[in-house]
C-alpha positions, 0 to 999 in steps of 0.5 A, a space after each residue: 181401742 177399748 180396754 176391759 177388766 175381768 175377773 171371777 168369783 169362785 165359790 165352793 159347796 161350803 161358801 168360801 170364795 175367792 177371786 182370780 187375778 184382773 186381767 185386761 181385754 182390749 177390743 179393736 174397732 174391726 170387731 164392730 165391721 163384723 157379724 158374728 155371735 159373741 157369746 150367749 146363755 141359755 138357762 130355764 127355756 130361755 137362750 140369750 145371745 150377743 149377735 154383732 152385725 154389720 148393719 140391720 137385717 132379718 134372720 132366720 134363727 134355727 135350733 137342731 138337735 144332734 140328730 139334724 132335726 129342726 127344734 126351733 125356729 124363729 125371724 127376727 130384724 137384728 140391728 146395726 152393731 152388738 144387739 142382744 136377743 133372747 129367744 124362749 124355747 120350750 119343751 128342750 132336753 138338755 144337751 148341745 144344739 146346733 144354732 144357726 142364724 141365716 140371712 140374705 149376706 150370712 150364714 153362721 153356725 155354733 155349737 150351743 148348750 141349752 140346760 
């Protein structure tokens, strides 16, 4: 099992900042046997993901609008184990999209901000 520490840094409009308290995560081993989207960042026409996979395959990543409209589209080969991959995405309005990843085994969607 691994075991991280956190904590963040908040800094207000006139500079002052402070820290919150260190807390400890630990992380299981399931989680490597397991596909899924862990976390992603999305900023300048650019979206990062975290993807953990049970083994590599190819995807179909798509991007729809709240309307259902397909705004992007992309294949991409992820690999075995926690991969990260990042996606350029042009001429995107700010607001949230529906991310979706597709394979021959799975199928996962989330919710997404894109600014």
């Amino acid at each position: 099992m691994k075991l991280d520490n956190y904590r963040l840094k908040q800094i207000d409009f006139n500079g002052d900042y402070s820290y919150s308290e260190i807390i400890s995560v630990s992380c299981s081993s399931s989680l490597q046997n397991s596909f899924g989207i862990i976390g992603y960042y999305a900023n300048n026409n650019s979206l990062e993901m975290l993807i953990n996979c049970e083994e590599e395959e190819a995807y179909n990543i798509s991007i729809y609008d709240l309307l259902g409209k397909k705004v992007f589209h992309s294949d991409k080969t992820i690999c075995k184990g926690i991969s990260n991959i990042t996606l350029t995405i042009p001429d995107f309005v700010e607001s949230f999209y529906l991310l979706e990843l597709r394979s021959n085994r799975h199928t996962i969607s989330k919710k997404i901000l894109l600014f």
